[in-house]
N, C-alpha and C positions, 0 to 999 in steps of 0.2 A: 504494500500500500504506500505509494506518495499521498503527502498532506500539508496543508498549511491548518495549523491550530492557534487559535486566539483562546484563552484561558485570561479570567475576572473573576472580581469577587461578584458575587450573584448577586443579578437584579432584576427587578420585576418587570417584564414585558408587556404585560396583560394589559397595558393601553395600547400597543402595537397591533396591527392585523397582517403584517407581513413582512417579508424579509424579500428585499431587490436587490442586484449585483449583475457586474456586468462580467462577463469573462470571453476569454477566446483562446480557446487551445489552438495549439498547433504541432502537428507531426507531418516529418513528409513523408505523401503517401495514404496518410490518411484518410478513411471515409468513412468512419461512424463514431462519433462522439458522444460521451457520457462522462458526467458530473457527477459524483454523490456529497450532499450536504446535511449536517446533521446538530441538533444542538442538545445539550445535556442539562437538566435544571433540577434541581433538591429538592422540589416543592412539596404540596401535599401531595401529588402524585407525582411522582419521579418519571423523566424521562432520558433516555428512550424505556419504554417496557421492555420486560425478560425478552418477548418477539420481535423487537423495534419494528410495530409498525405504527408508533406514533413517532416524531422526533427527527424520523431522517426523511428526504425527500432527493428525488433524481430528474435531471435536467440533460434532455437530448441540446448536442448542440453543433452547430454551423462550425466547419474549420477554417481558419484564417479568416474569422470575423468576430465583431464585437456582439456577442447574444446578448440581451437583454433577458434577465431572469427573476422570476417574481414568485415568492414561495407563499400562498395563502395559508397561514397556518393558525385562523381563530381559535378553532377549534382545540387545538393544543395545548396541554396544562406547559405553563410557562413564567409561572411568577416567580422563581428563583434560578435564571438562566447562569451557569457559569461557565458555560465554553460552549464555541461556534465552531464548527470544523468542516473544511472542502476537502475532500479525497479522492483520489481515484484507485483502484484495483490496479494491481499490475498482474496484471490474467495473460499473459502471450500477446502475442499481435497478429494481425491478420497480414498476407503475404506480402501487400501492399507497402505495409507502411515499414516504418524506419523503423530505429532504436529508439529514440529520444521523443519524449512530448514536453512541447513547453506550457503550459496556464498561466495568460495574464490575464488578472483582476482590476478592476475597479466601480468607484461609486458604490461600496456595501454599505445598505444604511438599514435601518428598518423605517418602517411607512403606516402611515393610519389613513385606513377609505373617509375621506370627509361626508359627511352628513348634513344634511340638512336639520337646522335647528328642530329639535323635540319632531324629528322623526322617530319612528318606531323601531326599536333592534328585537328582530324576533329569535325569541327560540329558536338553536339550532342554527342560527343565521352566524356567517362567521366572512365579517368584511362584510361583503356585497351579493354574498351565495351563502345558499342554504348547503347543508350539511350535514343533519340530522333530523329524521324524523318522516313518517307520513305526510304530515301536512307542511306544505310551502307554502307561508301565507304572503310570501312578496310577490305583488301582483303581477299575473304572466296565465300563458295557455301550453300546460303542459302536453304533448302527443309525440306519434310518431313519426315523427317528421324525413325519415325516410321514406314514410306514405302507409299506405293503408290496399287492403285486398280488395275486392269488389264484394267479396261475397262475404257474411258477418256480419259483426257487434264493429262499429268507427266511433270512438269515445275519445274526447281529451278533457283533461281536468286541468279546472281554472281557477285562479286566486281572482275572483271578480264580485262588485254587486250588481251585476249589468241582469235585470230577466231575461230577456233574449238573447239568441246569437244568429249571427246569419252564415252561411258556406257561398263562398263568391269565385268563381271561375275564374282564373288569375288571365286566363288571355280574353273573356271579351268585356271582364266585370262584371259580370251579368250574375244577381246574386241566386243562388240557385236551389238556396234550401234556408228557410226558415225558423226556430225552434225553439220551447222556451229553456230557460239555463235552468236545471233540474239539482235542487237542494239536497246533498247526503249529508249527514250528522252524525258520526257515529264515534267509539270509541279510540278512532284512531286520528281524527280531528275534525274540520269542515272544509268539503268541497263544493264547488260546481262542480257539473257536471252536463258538458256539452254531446250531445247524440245527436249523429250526422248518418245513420245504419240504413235511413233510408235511401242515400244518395249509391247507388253503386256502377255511374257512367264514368269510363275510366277520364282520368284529365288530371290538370296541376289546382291546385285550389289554397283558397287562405280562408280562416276561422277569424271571425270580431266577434268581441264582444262586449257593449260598451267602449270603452277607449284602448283596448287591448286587440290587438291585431297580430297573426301567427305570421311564421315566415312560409311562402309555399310548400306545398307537400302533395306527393302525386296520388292520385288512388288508380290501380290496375295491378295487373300480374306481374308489368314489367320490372316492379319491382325485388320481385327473386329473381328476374335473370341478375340485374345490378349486382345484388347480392350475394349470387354464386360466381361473381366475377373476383368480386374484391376478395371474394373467400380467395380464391383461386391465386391471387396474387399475392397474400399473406404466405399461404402454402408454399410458394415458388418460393418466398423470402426468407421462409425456413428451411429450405434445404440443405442439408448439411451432407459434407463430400462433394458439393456442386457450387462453382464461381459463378453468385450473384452478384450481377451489374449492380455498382454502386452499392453494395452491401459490402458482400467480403470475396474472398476468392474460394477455391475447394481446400475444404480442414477437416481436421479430426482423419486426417488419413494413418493415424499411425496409435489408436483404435482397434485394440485386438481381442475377442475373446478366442481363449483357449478349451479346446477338450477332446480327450483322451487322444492326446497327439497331435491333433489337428490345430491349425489355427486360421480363421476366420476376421477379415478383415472389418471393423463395424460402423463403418462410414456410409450415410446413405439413409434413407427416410426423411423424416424432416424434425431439425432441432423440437425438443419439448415445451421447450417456453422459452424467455430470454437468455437465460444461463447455459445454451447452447447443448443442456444433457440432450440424453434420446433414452428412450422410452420404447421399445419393438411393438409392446402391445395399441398403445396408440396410436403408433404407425397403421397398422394393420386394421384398429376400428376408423381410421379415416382413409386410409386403401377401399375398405369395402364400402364409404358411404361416400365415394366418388363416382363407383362404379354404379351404384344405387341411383344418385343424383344425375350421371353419364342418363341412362337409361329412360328417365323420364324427358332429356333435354335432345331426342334423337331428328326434330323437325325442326333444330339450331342447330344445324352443322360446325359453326366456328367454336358453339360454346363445348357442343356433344365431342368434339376433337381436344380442345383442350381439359377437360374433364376426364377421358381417356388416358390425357397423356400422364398428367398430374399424377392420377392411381397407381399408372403403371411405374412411376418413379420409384413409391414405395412397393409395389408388390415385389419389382425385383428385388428391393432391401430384404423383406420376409421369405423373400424365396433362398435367397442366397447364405444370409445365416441360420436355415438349419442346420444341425450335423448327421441328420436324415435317422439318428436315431431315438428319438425322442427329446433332446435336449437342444436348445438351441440358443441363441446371442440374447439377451433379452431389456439391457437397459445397461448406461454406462453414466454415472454423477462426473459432468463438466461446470465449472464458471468460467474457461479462459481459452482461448486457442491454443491451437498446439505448432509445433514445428512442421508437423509432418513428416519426420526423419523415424524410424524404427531405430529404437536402441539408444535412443536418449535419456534424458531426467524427464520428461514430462508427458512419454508415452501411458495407456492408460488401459487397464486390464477391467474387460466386462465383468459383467453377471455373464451365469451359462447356468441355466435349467431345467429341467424337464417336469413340468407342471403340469397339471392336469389342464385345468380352468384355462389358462393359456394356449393349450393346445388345441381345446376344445374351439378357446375364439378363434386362435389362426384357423382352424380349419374352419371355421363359416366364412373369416375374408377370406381364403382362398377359391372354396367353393363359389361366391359372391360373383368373386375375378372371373373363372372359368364360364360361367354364366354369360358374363358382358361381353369375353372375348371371344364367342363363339363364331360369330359373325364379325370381325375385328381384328385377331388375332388368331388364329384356330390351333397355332402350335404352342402359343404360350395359354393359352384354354386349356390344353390337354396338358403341361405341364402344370397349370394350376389346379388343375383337378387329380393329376394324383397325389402334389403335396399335401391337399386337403383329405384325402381319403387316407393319406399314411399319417398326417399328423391326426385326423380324428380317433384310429387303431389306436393311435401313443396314448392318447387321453382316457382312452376307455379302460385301458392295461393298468393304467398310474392310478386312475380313480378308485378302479377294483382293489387296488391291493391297499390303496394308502387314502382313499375317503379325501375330505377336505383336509388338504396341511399347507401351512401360512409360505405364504414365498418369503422371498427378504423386503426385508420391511421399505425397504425404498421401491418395491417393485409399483406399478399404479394398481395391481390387480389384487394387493396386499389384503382389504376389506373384506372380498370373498367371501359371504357365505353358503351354506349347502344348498338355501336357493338358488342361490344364484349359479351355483355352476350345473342345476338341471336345468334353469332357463336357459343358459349358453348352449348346452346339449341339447338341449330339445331345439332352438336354431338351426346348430349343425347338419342335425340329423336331417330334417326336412330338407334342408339347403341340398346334401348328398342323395336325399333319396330323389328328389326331384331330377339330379343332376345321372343319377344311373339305376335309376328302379329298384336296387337291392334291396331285400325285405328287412334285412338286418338294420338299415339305418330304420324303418319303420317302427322296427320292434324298441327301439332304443327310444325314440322318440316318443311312443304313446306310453312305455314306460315310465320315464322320467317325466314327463307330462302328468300323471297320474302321481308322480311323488313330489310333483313341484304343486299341484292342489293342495296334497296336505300341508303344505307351509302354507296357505293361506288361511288370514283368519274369516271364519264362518259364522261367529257368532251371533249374539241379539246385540248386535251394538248399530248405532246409528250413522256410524263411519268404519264399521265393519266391509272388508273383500281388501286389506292392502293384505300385504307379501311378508313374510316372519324369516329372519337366520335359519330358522331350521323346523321340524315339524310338532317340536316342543310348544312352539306359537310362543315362546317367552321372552321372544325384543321383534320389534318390527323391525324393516330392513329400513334403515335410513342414511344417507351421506352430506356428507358435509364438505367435499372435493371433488374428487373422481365419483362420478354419479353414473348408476346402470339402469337407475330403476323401468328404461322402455325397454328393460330385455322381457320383465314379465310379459307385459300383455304382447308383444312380439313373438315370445313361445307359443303362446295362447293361439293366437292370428295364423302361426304357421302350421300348428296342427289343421287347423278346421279348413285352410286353404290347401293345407298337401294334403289330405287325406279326407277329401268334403263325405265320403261315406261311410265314414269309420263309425262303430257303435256309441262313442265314447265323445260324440262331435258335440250331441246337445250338452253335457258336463264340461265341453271346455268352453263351451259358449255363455253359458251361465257363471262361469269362474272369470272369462271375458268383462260379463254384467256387471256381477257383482265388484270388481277391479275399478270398473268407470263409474259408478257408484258410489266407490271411495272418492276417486278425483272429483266426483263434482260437487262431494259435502266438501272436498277443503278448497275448490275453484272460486267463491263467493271470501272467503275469511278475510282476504284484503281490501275489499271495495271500499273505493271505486277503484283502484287500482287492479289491473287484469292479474299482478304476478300471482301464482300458485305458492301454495306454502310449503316449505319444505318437509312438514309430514308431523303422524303423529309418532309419541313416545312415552314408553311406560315408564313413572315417578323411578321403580326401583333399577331404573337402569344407573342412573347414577352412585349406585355398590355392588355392581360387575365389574370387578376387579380385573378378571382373567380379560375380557373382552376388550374393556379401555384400549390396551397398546392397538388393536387392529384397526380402530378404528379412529384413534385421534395420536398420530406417529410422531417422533419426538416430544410426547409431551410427560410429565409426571404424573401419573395415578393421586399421590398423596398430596403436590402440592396443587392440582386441579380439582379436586373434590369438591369442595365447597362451592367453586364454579362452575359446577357441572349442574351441582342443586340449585343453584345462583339461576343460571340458566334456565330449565326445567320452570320453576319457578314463575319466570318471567313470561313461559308460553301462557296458553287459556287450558284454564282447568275442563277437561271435558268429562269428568266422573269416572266412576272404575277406576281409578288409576292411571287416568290417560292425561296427556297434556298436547296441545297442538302449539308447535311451533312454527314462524312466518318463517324465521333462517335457522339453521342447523344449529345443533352444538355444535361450538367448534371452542377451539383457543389457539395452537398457531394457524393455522392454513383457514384464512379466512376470504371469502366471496364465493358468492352462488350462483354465478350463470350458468355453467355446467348441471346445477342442482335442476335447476329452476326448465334449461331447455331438454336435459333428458324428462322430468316430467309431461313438460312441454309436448314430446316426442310420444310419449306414454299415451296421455290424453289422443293425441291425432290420429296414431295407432289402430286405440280400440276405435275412436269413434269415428274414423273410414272404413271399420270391418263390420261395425254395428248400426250404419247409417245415422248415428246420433251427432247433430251440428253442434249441439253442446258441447262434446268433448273437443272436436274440431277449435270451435271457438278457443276454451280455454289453448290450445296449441298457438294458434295466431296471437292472442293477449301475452305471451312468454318473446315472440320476437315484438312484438308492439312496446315491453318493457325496454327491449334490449335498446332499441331505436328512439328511446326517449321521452315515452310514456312512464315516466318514473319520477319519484317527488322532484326530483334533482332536475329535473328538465334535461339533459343531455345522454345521449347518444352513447351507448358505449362500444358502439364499431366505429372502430375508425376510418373516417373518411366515408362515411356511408351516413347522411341525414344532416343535423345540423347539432354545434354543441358539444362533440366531441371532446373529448378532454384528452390529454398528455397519459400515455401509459409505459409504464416498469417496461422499457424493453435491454435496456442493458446493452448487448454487443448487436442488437440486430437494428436501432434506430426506428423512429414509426416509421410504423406499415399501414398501407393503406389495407384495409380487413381485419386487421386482429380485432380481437373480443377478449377481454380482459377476466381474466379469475374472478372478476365479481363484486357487487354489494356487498358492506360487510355490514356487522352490529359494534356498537362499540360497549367493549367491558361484558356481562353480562347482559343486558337487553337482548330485543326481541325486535326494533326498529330499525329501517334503514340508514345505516352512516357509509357516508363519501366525504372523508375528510380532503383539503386540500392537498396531502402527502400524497405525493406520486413515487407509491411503494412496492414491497410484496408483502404478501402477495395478492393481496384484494387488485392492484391495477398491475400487477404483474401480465405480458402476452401469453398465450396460452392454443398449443392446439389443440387442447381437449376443450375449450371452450369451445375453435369453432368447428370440429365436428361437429361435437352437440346440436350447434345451431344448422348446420348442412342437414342434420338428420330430423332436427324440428321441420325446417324447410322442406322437405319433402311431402309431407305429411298435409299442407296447407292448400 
């Protein structure tokens, strides 16, 4: 780490709203810059926290210019500040650049948003934006200002007292819908509430209300193309072993997992998130939801081609590190570039596995691939198809003898419970029998279909049909990062569609029901807000000792106790022993897009199998959050809507596409916090975020 540290005796900020400075690195050769800035204070709440994700903040910047840097930090406990600190990581270099970086500074000052005399600072309000909370009461019309679908619920919620609003055609003025602004009150604040559901003629449009006027926003389909484009091009920004223009050049080539002799190159797929790890099994869930996404887009040729290409980037990565015997390359912890040289200090030895649960999902992307490239690629089809059918054998061999066993704890697939990897099975198995008849994937599949019901809970409850760890029914399945939860009704969907005459079809149809059931007691808990909640949870899970590590990783059992209760707590008592929370437990790894769009996914799932618009609906309200129907009013894809905000990308610079790790809570609560810290990893990049979102978007 280089740094410049200023160290004082401590003093109190809390009249301040922000920290400005101007900097400009410079390296030759250089082309993606990052900042990190951090401040330390003794107060009553000490910062940074044990997770620092209060206290430090990161600033992408311009090389060989003077950036202009403004860190909004109201939010921030800071009344006993004793040290300010700029740093940078000395993580490697990309091939480009030099040895040396220089940072020069100036004009560091701190700054206060002036006000207007005996205006009003509201809750949660930090400077000039909100930050905390449901309700945004500084006047504005929050939406999706990426736009809206034709078909559905078009809602935005407004800080206004205007009665009416009108929808006005942005190209001929012509106002076009009418309606009065609809009063909610409830216990998570007050909104309007503008409903525009009957307009569905595609076009660009603006929302008034009173003296409040939106910026345009489009309603029509064209809006998932937009947005499987940007996807597309975040994806391409993450690739790693591949020289991205104006990113970095090909790295990580010296990246090896080893086994039983062999060694296996591990470059290739697409970085994890910013810190440039990899991940094989995400690889491999956004391989197969290209291929997915490919296949609906086949009357866009230019997009249908690139969608293709993209998959096949990673499939060859999954293809290439198996070791054909059941174990394979599976994830490598990076923060820095490498040489590329074999046999230096900074080369870097994988994971190598052989898991069940994992093999189970490579072989449904596999199978997925074989499917797409049947007409496309017909030789690499056929080798996609037998990887899938030999890593499916692996999985079944490994499950049989050794049931659910945890991988290492860094893997993404770590949470795994015995649901879950009969949902992932019961996938597979449809995916392969479809793909070559064999009765044996059938037999597996209505199997484990059959044991993945009895994890369902059945009972007299009123938000009874979600999905249990096991068929004890004694914890729900819930996450709070890496989210699965559309593998259920996905099992479910692909029984009754591979096998539409099977005995067993009205039982997984009814286990379907009652599934969307569940999602549409907890699809209403936020309004007006469309987001879904992240689920329910029983009181005594918080003295599940054994289970804690699986599911909330790097953290301490003994000293997180109390915040787990703390938490728990802070959801809605739902009786029995139930508690409904809006965002997850969590304590390090916090935000929930991935939470929220795999639900998302869930809901669109069953309810295009079951013709229910309702579930549908709640699918569209998860990307209408993402695009800026959210208290915050801004966008959290980049470069896609309006509002956007600065996200954790570390060595990769913004992209246009990424989707950011998410909404977090702050402390214990239960509400939305977007502090102004551009951290991790709540704003951390992420491509388990936009899969999520590719696989929501299908569904719409």
């Amino acid at each position: 780490m280089a740094q410049l540290v200023y160290r004082f005796e401590p003093e109190d900020w809390t009249r301040f709203d922000r920290l400005r400075f101007e900097v400009s690195p410079r390296i030759e050769g250089g082309r993606v810059f990052h900042l990190n800035v951090s401040v330390a204070s003794d107060g009553r709440i000490p910062v940074p926290d044990r997770y620092w994700r209060e206290g430090a903040s990161v600033f992408d910047l311009e090389g060989e210019s003077w950036n202009d840097c403004v860190w909004e930090f109201g939010s921030m406990p800071r009344d006993a500040v004793r040290e300010l600190r700029f740093y940078v990581f000395c993580a490697g270099h990309d091939t480009a650049a030099g040895e040396t970086e220089t940072i020069f500074f100036r004009n560091v000052r701190l700054e206060r948003v002036k006000r207007d005399p005996g205006a009003a600072v509201y809750p949660g309000q930090e400077g000039s934006i909100h930050t905390l909370g449901w309700e945004n009461p500084i006047p504005g019309i929050r939406l999706s200002s990426a736009g809206y679908f034709p078909a559905g619920d078009k809602t935005a919620v407004a800080a206004t007292d205007a009665e009416t609003f009108t929808l006005t055609d942005e190209k001929s003025g012509i106002c076009v819908y009418e309606g009065p602004v609809r009063r909610v009150e409830n216990e998570r604040g007050r909104f309007a509430v503008l409903d525009f559901s009957a307009v569905d003629r595609p076009g660009l449009y603006r929302l008034r209300a009173g003296d409040l006027v939106s910026p345009p926003f489009p309603i029509g389909e064209e809006i998932a193309r937009e947005a499987r484009w940007k996807a597309l091009n975040f994806l391409f920004c993450q690739r790693c072993g591949y020289p991205v223009p104006g990113k970095h050049g090909a790295c990580h080539l010296d990246f090896l997992a080893e086994h039983n002799g062999e060694t296996v190159p591990f470059h290739g797929g697409w970085h994890d998130a910013g810190d440039t790890s990899q991940q094989a099994a995400q690889t491999a869930e956004t391989v197969e939801t290209l291929y997915r996404n490919a296949l609906l887009c086949k009357d866009d040729p230019l997009l249908y081609g690139r969608l293709m290409e993209e998959a096949g980037w990673g499939l060859d990565f999954i293809l290439r590190t198996r070791f054909g015997d059941g174990f394979r390359a599976t994830s490598a912890g990076s923060t820095r570039w490498s040489d590329n040289k074999l046999g230096t200090f900074d080369d870097v030895a994988c994971r190598v596995f052989d898991h069940s649960y994992e093999n189970y999902l490579f072989a449904g992307a596999e199978a997925a691939a074989a499917e797409a490239l049947r007409g496309f690629d017909p030789g690499l089809s056929v080798c996609a198809r037998r990887a899938a059918e030999e890593d499916f054998a692996f999985a079944e061999k490994t499950f049989a003898e050794r049931g659910v066993e945890p991988a290492h704890m860094f893997e993404h697939t770590y949470n795994s419970g015995l649901s879950q990897y009969y949902a992932v099975s019961v996938r597979s198995a449809c995916r392969l029998f479809a793909l070559t008849g064999d009765p044996k994937y059938r037999e597996t599949a209505v199997r484990h279909g059959s044991l993945l019901m009895a994890c369902q809970e059945t009972g007299d409850l009123p938000f009874a049909g979600f999905f249990c760890r096991d068929d004890t029914k004694r914890t729900p399945v819930h996450f709070n990062h890496q989210a699965r939860e559309h593998q259920f009704p996905e099992a479910l969907v692909s029984l009754c569609e591979t096998f539409p005459d099977a005995p067993d079809k009205p039982r997984w149809e009814e286990s379907l029901r009652l599934y969307g059931r569940y999602l549409r007691f907890l699809a209403g808990a936020c309004s007006p807000w469309g987001m879904i909640p992240a689920g329910v949870h029983r009181i005594e899970e918080s003295e599940d000792r054994d289970l804690f590590p699986y599911l909330h990783v790097t953290c301490d059992y003994d000293a997180e106790k109390e915040h787990y209760r703390a938490q728990l707590k802070a959801g809605r008592d739902l009786g029995d022993g139930y508690v409904l929370r809006h965002f997850p437990v969590w304590f390090s790894f916090r935000g929930n897009s991935a939470v929220l769009l795999s639900m998302g996914r869930a809901a669109g799932v069953a309810g295009r199998y079951l013709g229910d618009e309702d579930l549908v609906r709640v699918c569209r309200e998860q990307l209408y959050w993402i695009w800026g129907k959210n208290p915050f009013g801004q966008s959290l894809m980049y470069g896609m809507g309006r509002d956007y905000s600065r996200l954790y990308t570390v060595h990769m610079g913004e992209t246009v596409g990424a989707v950011p790790v998410g909404i977090e809570t702050r402390e214990d609560g239960d509400e939305p916090y977007w502090p102004g810290n551009n951290n991790a990893t709540y704003r951390e990049i992420w491509i388990g975020a936009v899969c999520r979102f590719l696989e929501a978007l299908e569904c719409v």
